[in-house]
KOLVEX-483025 format. One line per 3 residues: number of its first residue (from 1); their letters; for each residue y, x, z of N, C-alpha, C, CB. Coordinates in pm, whole numbers, plus 32768, in hexadecimal, padded with zeros to 4 digits. Glycine has a CB too. Layout:
<atoms>
NUM = a = Y,X,Z,Y,X,Z,Y,X,Z,Y,X,Z; ...
</atoms>
This chain:
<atoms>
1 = xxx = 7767,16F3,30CB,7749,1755,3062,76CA,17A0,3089,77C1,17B8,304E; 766E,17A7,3035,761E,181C,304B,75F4,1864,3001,75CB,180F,307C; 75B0,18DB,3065,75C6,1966,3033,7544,197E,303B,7626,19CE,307E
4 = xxx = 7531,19E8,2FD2,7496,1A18,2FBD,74AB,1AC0,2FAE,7443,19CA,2F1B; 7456,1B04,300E,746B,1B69,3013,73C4,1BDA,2FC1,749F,1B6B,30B4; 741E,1BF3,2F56,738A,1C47,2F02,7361,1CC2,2F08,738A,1C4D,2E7A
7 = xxx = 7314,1CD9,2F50,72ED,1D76,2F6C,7278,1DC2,2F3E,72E0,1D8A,2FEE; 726D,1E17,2EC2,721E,1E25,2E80,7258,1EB2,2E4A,7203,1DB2,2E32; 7211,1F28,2E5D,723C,1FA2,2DF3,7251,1FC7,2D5C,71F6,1FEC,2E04
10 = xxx = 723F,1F51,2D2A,722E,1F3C,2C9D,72D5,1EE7,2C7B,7187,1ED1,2C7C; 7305,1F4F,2C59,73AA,1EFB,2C21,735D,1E5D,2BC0,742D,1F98,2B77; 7321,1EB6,2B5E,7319,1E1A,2AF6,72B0,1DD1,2B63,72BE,1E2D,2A23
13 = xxx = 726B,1DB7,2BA8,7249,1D3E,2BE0,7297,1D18,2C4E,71CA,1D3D,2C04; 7318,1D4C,2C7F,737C,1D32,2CC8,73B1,1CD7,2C67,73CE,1DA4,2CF9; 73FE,1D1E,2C03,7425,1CC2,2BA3,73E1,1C29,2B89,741A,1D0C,2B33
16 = xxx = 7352,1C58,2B4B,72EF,1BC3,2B07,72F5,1B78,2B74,7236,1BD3,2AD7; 72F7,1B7D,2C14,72E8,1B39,2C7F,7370,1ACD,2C5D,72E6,1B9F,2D0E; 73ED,1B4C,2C65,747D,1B11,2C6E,7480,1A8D,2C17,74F2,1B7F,2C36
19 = xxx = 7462,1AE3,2B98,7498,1A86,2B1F,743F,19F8,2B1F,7482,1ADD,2A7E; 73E9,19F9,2B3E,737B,197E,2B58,73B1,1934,2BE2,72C8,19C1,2B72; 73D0,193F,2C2C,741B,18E5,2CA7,74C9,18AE,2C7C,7426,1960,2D47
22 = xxx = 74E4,190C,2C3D,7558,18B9,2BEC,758C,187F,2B92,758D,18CF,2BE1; 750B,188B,2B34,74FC,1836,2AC3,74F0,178D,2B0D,7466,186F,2A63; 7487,17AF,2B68,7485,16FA,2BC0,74F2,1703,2C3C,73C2,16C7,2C21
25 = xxx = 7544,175B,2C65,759F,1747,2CF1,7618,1791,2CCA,7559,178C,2D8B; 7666,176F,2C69,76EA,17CE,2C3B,7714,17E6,2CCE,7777,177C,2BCC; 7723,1788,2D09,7754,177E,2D91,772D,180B,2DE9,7710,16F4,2DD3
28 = xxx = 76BD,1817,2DDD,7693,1852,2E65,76D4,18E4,2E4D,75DC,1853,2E85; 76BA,1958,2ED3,76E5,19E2,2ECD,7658,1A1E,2EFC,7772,1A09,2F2F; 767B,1A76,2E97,75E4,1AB5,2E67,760E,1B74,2E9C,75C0,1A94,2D76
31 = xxx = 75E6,1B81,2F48,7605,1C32,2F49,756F,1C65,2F1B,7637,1C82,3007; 7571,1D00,2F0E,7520,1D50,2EF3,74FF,1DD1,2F43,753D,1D62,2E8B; 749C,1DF3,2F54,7464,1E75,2F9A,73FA,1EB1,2F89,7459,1E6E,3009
34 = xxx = 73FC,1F37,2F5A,7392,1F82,2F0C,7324,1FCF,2F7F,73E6,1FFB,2EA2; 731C,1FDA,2FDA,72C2,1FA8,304E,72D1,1F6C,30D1,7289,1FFB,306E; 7253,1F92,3101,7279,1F62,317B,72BE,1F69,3204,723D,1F56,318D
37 = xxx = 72B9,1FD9,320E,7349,2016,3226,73E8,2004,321C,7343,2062,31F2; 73FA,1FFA,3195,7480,1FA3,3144,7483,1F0C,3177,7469,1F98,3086; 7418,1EA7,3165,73F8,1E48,31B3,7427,1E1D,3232,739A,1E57,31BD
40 = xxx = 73F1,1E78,329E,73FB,1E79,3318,7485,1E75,3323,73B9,1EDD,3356; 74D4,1EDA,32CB,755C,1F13,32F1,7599,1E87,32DA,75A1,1F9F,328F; 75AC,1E37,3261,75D8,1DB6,3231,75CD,1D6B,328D,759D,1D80,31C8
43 = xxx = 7543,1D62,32AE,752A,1C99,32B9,758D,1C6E,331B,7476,1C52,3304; 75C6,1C8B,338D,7612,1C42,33D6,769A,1C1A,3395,7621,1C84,344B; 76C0,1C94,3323,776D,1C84,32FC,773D,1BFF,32AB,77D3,1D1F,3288
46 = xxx = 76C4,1C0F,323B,76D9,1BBC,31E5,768E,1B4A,321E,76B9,1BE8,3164; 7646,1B0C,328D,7632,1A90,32C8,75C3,1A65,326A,76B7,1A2F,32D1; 7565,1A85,321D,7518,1A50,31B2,74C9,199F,3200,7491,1AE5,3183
49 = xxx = 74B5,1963,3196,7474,18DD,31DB,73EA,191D,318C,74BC,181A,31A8; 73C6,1965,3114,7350,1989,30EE,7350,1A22,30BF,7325,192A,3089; 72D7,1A6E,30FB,72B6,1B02,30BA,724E,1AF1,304A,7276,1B72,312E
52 = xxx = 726C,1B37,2FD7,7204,1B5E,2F92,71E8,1BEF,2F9D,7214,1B38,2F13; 717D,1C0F,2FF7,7159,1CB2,3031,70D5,1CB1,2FB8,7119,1CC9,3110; 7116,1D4D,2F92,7096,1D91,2F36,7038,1DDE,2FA7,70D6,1E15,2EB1
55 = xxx = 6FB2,1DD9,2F79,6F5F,1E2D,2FD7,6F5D,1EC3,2FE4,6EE5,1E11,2FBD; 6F56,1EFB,2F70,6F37,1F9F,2F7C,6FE1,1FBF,2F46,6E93,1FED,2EF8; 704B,2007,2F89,70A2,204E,2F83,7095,20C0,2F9E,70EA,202A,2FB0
58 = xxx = 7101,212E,2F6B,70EF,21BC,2FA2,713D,21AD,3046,7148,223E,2F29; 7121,21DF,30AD,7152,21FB,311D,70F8,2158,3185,7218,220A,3104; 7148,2118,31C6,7110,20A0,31E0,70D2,2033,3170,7170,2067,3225
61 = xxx = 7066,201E,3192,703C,1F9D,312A,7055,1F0E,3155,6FA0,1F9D,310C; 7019,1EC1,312F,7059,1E2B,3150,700B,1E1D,31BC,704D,1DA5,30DE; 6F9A,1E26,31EE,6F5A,1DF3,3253,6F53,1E13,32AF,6F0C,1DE4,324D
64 = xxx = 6F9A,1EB0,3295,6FE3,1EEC,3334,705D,1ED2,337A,6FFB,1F6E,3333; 70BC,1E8A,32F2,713E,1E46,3321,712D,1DDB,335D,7196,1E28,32C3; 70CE,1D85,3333,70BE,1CF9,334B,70CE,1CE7,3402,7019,1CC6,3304
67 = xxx = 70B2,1D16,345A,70CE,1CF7,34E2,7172,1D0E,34FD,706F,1D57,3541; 71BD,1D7E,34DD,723C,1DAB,34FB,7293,1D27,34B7,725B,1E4E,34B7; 7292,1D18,3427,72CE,1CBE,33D8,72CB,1C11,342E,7275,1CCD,333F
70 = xxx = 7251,1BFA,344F,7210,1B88,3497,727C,1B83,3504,716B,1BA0,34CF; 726C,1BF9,3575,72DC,1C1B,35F3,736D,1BFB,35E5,72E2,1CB3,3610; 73B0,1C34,354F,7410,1C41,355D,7430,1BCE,351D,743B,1CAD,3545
73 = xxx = 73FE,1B6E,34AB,7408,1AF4,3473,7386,1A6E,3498,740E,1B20,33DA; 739A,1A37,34EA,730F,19E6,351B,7300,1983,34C2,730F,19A3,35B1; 7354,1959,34A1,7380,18DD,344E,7321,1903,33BC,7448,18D5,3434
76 = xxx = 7369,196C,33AE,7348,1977,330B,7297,196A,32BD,7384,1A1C,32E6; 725E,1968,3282,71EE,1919,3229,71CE,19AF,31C1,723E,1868,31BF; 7183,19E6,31F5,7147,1A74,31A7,70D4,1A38,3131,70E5,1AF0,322E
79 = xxx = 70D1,1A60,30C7,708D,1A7B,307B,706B,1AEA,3044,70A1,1A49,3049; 6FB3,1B1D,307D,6FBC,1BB4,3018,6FAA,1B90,2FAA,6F56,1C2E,302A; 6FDC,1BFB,2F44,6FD7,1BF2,2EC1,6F90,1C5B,2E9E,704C,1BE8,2E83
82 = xxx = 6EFC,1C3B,2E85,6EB0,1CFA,2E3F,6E68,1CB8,2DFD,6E47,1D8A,2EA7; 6E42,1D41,2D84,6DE3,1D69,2D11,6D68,1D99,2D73,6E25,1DEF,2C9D; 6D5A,1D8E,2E1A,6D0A,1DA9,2E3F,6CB0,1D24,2E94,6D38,1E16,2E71
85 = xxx = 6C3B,1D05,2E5E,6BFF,1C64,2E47,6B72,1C44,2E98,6BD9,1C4A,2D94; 6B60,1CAB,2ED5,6AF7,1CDB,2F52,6AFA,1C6A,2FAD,6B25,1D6E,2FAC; 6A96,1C61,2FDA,6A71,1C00,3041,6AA3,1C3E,308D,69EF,1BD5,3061
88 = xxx = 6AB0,1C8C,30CF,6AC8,1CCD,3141,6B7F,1CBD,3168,6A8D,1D6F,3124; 6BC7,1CE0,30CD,6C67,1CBE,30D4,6C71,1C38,30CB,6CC4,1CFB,3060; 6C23,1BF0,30C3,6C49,1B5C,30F8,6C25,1B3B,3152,6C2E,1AFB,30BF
91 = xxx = 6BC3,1B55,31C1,6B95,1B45,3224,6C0F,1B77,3286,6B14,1B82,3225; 6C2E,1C0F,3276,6CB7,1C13,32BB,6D13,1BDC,32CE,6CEA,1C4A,32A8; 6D3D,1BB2,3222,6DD7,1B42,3230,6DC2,1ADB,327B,6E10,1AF4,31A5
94 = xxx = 6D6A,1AA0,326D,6D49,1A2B,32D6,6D49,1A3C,3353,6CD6,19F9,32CB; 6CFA,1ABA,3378,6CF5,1AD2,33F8,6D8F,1AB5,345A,6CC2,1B66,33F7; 6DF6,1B0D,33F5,6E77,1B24,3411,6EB1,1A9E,3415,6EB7,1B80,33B3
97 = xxx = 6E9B,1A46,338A,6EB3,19C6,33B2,6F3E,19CD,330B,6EF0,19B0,348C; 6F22,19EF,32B2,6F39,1A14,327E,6F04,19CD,31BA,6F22,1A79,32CD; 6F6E,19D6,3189,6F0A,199D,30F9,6EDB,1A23,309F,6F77,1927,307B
100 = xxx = 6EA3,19F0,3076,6E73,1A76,3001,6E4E,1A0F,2F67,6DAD,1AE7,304C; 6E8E,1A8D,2F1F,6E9C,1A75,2E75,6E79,1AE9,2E35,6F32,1A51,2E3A; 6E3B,1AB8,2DC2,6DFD,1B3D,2D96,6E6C,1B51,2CF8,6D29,1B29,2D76
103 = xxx = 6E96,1BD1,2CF2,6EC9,1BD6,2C7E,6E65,1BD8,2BFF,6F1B,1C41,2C84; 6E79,1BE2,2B75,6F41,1C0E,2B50,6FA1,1B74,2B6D,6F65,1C45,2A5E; 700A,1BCF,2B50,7075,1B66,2B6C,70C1,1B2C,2B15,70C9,1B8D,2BB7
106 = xxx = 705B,1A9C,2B0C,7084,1A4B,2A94,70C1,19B8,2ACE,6FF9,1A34,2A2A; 7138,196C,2A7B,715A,18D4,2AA1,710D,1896,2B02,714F,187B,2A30; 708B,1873,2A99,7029,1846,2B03,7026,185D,2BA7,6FB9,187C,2AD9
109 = xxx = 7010,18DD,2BA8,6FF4,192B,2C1B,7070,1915,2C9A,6FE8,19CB,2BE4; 70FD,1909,2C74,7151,18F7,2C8C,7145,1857,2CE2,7195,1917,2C1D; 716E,1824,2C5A,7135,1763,2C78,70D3,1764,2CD5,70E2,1703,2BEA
112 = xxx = 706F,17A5,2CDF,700A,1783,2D4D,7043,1793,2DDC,6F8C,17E1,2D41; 7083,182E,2DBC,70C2,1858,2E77,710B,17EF,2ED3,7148,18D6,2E76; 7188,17D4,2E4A,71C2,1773,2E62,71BC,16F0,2E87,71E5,1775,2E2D
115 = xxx = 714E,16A6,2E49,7131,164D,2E66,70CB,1646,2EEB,7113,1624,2DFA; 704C,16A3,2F21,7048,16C7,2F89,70C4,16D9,3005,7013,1720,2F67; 7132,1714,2FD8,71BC,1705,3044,71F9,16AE,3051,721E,1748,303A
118 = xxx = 71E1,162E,300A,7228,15B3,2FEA,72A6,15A2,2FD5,7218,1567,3037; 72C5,15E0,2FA2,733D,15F8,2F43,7347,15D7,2EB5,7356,1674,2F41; 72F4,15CF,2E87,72CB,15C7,2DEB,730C,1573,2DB8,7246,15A7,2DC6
</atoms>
């Protein structure tokens, strides 16, 4: 079974994430966490095989979680997910080792992650 863990401060793109991975994976279990922080607290209970981390949250953002989350889940396959499209926030994700997607969060956008995680 796998699990995709969506972490984004935005309920409806928590949602648009959800509903788009289970339209193609009824199967899978889809947790949620409204930062990064919330995140951190999760990832070990819920075991994710993939994160979808938003970049700018209130309190921790995604790219400050990204090492702790990494620590506590090695396994798991991060994707940031931002409206923020800077050379510079992709140069990071990479750095980290990391995918990056630029929103909004449409099917498409989805299908791409996915199929990048090979899961698709």
């Amino acid at each position: 079974m796998t699990t995709v863990l969506v972490v984004d401060d935005s309920k409806v793109s928590r949602l648009l994430s959800k509903q788009y991975i289970l339209q193609r994976h009824p199967d899978w279990t889809i947790a949620e966490a409204a930062s990064g922080e919330e995140a951190i607290d999760k990832v070990e209970a819920v075991g994710p095989d993939l994160i979808l981390l938003d970049l700018n949250m209130p309190g921790m953002g995604g790219l400050a979680a990204v090492d702790q989350l990494q620590a506590k889940c090695p396994s798991a396959r991060i994707t940031l997910l931002t409206a923020n499209v800077q050379d510079a926030t992709r140069e990071k994700a990479n750095a980290l080792g990391i995918g990056f997607a630029a929103k909004p969060i449409t099917e498409a956008l989805i299908d791409e992650i996915l199929s990048a995680f090979g899961k698709q």
